[in-house]
C-alpha positions in Angstrom: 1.5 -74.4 22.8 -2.3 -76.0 22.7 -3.0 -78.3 19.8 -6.4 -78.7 19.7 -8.5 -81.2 17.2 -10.2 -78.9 13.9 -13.2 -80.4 11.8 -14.1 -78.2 8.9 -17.6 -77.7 8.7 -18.7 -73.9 7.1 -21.8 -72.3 7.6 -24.5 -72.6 4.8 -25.1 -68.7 4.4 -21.4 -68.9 3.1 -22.0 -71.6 0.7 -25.3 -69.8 0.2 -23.5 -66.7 -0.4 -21.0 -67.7 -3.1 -23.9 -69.6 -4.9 -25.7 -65.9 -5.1 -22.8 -64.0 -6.2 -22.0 -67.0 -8.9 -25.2 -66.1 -10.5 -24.7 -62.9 -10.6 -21.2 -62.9 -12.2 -21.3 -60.0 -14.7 -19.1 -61.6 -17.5 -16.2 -59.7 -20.1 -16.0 -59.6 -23.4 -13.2 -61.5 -25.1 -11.8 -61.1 -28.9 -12.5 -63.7 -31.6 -10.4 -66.9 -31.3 -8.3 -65.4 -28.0 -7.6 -68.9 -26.3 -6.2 -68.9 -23.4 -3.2 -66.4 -24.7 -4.7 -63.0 -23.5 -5.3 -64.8 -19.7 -8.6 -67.3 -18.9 -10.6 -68.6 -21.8 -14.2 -66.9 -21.3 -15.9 -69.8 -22.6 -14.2 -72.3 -20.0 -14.5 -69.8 -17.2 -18.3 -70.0 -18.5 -18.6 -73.6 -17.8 -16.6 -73.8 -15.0 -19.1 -70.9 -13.1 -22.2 -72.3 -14.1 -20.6 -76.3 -12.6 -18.9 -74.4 -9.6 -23.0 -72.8 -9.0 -25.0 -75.8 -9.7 -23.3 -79.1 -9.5 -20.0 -78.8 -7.2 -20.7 -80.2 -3.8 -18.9 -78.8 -0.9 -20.2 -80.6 1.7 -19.0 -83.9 -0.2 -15.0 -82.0 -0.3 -16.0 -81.3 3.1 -16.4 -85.1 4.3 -13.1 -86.0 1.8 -11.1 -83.3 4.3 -12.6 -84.3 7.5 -11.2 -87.6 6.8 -8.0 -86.6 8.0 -6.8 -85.5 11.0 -6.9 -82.3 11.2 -5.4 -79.6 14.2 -5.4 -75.9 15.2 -2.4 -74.3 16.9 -0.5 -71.0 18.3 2.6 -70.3 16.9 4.0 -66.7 17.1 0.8 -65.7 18.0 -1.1 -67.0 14.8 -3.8 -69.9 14.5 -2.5 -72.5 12.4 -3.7 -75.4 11.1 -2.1 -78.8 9.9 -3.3 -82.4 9.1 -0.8 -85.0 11.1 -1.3 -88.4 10.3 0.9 -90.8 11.8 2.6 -93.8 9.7 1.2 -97.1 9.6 4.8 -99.0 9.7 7.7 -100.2 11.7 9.5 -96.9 12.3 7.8 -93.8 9.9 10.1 -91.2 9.4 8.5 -87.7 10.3 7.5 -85.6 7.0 6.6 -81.9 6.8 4.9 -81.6 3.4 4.9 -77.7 2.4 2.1 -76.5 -0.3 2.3 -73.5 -2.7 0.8 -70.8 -4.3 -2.1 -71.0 -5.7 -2.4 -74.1 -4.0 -3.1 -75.4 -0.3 -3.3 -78.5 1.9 -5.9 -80.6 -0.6 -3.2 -80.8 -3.4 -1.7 -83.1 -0.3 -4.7 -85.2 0.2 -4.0 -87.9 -2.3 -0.4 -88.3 -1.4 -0.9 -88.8 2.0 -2.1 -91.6 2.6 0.6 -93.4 -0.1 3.2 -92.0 2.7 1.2 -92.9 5.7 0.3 -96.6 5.2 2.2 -97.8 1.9 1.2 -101.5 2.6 -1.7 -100.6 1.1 -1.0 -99.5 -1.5 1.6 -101.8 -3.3 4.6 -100.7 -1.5 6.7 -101.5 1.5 5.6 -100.8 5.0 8.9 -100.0 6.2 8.3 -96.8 3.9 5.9 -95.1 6.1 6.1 -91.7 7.4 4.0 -90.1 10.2 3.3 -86.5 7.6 2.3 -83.2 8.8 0.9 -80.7 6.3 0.8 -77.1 7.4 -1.3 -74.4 5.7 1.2 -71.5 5.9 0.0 -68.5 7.3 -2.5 -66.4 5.2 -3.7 -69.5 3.4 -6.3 -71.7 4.0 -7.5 -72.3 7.6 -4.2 -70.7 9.4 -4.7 -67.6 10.3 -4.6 -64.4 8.4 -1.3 -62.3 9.2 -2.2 -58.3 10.2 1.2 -57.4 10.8 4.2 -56.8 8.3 7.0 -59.5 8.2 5.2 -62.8 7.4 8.3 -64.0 5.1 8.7 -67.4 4.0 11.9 -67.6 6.4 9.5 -66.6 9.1 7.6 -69.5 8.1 10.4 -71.9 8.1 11.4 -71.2 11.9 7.7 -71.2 13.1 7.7 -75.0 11.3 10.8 -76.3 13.6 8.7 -75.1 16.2 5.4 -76.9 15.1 7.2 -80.2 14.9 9.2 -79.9 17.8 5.7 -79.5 19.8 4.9 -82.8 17.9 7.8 -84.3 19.2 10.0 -84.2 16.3 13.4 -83.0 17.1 14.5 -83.8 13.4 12.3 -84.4 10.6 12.1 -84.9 6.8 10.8 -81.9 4.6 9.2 -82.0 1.0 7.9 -79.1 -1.1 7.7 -77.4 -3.9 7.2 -73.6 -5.2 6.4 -71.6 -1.8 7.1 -74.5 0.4 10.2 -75.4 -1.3 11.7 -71.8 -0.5 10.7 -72.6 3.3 12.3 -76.0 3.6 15.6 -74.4 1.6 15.1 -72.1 4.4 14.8 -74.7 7.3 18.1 -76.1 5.9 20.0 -73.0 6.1 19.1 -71.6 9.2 18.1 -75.0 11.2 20.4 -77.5 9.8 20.4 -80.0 13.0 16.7 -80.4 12.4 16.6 -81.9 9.3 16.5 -85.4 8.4 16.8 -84.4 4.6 15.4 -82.1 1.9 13.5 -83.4 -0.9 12.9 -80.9 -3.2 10.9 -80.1 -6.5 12.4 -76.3 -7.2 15.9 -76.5 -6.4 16.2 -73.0 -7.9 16.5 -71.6 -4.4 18.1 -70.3 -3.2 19.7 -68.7 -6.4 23.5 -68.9 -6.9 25.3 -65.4 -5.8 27.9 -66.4 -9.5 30.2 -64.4 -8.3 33.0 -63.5 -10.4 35.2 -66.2 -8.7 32.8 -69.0 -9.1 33.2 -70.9 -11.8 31.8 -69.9 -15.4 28.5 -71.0 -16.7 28.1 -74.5 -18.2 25.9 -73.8 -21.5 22.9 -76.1 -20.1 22.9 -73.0 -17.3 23.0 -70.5 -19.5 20.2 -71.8 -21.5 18.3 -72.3 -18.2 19.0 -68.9 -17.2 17.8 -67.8 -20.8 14.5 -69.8 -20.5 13.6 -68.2 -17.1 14.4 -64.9 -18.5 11.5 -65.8 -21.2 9.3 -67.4 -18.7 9.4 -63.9 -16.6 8.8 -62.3 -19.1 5.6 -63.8 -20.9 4.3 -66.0 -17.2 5.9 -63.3 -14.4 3.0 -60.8 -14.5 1.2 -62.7 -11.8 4.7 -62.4 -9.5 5.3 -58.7 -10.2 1.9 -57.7 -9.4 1.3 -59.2 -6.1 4.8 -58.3 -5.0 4.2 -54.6 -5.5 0.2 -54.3 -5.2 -1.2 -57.0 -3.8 -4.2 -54.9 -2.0 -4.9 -53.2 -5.2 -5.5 -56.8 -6.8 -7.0 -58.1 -3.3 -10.4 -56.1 -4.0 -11.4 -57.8 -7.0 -10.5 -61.4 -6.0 -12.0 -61.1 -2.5 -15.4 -59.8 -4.0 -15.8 -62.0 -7.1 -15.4 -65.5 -7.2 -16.1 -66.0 -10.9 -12.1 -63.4 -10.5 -10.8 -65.9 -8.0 -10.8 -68.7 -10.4 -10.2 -67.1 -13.2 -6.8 -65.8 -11.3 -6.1 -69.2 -9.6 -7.3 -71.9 -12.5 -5.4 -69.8 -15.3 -1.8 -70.6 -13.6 -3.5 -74.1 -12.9 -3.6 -74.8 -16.8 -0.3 -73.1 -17.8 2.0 -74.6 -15.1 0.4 -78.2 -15.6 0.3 -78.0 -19.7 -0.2 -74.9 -20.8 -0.7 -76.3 -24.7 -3.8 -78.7 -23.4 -7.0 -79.0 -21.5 -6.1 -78.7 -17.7 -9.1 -81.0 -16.7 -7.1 -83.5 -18.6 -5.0 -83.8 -15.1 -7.4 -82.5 -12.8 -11.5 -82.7 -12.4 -13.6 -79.7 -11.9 -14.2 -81.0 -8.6 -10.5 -81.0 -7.5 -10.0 -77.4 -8.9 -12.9 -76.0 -7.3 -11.7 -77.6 -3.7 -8.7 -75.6 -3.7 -10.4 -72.6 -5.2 -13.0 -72.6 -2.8 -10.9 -72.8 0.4 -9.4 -69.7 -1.0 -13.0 -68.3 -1.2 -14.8 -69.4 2.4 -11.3 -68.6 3.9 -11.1 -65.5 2.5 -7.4 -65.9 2.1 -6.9 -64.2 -1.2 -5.6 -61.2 -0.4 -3.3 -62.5 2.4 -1.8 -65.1 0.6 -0.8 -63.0 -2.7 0.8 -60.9 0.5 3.2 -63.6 0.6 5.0 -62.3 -2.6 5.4 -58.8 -1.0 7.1 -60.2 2.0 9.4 -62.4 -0.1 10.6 -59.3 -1.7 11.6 -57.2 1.5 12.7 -60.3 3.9 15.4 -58.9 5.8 17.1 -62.4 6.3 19.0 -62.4 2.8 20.8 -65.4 1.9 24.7 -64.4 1.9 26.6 -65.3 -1.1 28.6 -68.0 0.8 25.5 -69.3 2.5 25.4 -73.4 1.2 22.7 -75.8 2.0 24.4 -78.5 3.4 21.6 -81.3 4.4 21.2 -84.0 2.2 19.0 -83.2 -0.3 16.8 -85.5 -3.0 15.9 -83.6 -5.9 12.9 -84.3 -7.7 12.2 -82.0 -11.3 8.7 -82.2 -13.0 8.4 -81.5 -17.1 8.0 -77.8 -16.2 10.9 -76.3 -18.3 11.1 -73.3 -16.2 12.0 -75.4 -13.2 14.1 -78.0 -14.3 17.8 -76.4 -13.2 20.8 -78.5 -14.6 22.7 -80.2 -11.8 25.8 -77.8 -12.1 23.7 -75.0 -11.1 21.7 -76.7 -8.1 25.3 -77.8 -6.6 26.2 -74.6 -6.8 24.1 -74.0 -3.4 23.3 -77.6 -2.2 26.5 -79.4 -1.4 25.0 -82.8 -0.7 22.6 -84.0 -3.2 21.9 -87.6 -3.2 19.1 -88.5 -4.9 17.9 -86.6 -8.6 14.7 -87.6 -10.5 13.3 -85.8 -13.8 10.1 -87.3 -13.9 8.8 -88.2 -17.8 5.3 -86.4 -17.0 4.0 -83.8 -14.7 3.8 -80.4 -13.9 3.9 -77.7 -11.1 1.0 -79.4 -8.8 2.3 -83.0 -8.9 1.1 -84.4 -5.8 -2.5 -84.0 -6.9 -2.0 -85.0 -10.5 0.7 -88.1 -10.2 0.8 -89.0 -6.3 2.2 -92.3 -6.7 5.1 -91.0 -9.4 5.8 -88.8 -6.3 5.6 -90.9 -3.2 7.9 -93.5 -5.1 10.3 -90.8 -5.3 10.2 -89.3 -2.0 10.0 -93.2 -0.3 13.2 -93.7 -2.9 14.9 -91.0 -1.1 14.2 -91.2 2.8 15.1 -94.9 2.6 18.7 -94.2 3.1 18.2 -93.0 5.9 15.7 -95.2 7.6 
């Protein structure tokens, strides 16, 4: 398996491109004093365009990227890419960092380097970690899957193989939403390669709570309660691209002005969905990760990852445990904080549990050092 080195550097007609079809966005109506309630506020959507058309710089995101190191790679017969930057310490533990959806590799950028080279940054060297960050397939510069069967337990194999060919036998895995699935897939089907699992959605895998397990604590039953709300009023994203995700594909991968709509709306409810989202994030760091969806033209294949989800053939078996030791890690999002009786009802060896006082769904870009404390807290049992 070649690794070769990977610069990003996009051709002007594309940036040229977008820039055209921003000023040409043909804009919706919206009813009097809508919000954000009925989906993306027009009037922020308005300012976001007209910054994304005349003031956001690419090619300054660009240089912030290429700052890393960046690779390309087989695996499976699919490009992908991955950052690896190795630790600046005595003996750095190796890190697989797993983004989300809508998300990609730049919510990792900040957190990096506070895992890489701690000394540097107020904390102790002996906390480094050499950290790879993968874009899984059909986002960002990996490769765009043609074929049926790109589930997220796919995903998790192809990653054992990835840092094997790094020469990592056993590695460390953190994640959340998408990626979290993957490393809670890693532990259950690739045990012996795992260092530990720290987690911010220990959700999954979902207890079978079979009529012999135990009965429901009342903090689970209110979680369950509060998820069944949150699908309800938040799940309409979910249900669509795990039935239609073509249907939806057409609009996103022709308009941009629909791309960040679709992307930046889920940005502002799962951060703080009562507040101003650029309270956490700048335009500039939205429109990074909404662009790499654009250039890469990775809508389409990465809302595909919902379909797959939903018809994996590899189900996980009601007796099925994850038994590596696990760090758990919950932000303020509601939906996501399970109690502890319902997380040990799948992982058996949970060593470590953190619910932050602040932060939402896309934590590593909007509180890095809250979460490298927490994940250096962890992995230093095992150093």
């Amino acid at each position: 398996m070649a690794i070769e080195p990977f610069r990003v550097a996009l051709p002007q007609a594309t940036l040229d491109d977008l820039r055209q079809r921003l000023s040409q966005t043909r804009w919706p109506d919206e009813v009097r004093d809508a919000g954000w309630e009925y989906g993306a506020n027009l009037e922020y959507m308005h300012e976001l365009i007209a910054y994304w058309r005349d003031r956001f710089d690419w090619r300054a995101q660009e240089r912030a990227i290429n700052a890393f190191a960046h690779f390309r790679t087989e695996i499976d017969g699919l490009g992908i890419h991955f950052i690896h930057e190795r630790g600046r310490g005595p003996d750095p533990i190796p890190l697989i960092i797993t983004h989300g959806w809508p998300s990609s590799f730049t919510e990792m950028l900040k957190i990096v380097p506070l895992l890489t080279d701690p000394g540097r940054h107020r904390a102790d060297p002996k906390d480094s970690f050499d950290v790879v960050v993968p874009s899984v397939p059909g986002f960002g510069f990996s490769e765009r899957p043609r074929e049926r069967g790109m589930t997220r337990s796919r995903v998790a194999a192809m990653w054992v193989r990835l840092m094997a060919e790094l020469g990592y036998e056993r590695f460390a895995a953190h994640a959340n939403d998408i990626g979290a699935v993957i490393s809670a897939f890693i532990g259950l089907d690739h045990p012996d390669r795992l260092i530990g699992i720290h987690t911010m959605m220990p959700s999954f895998p979902r207890p079978p709570l079979d009529p012999a397990d135990p009965p429901l604590s009342n903090a689970e039953r209110e979680f369950l309660e509060l998820q069944r709300r949150w699908d309800q009023e938040e799940g309409g994203y979910d249900h669509i691209q795990a039935t239609r995700p073509q249907t939806l594909a057409y609009g996103l991968h022709d308009s941009p002005a629909g791309l960040a709509a679709w992307i930046i709306e889920k940005w502002r409810a799962w951060t703080d969905p009562h507040g101003d989202v650029e309270r956490y994030f700048t335009k500039d760091e939205l429109l990074t990760n909404v662009t790499l969806y654009w250039v890469t033209e990775t809508a389409h294949s990465s809302l595909r990852s919902y379909y797959e989800r939903d018809r994996d053939p590899r189900k996980v078996e009601p007796d099925e445990l994850v038994r590596v030791p696990t760090g758990v890690a919950l932000t303020t999002e509601a939906v996501e904080r399970a109690p502890r009786e319902w997380v040990a009802r799948r992982y058996t060896d949970v060593r470590h549990w953190t619910e932050f006082p602040r932060g939402g769904h896309f934590l590593a870009l909007e509180e890095p050092e809250l979460l490298a404390e927490d994940i250096r807290a962890f992995f230093r049992q095992f150093r």
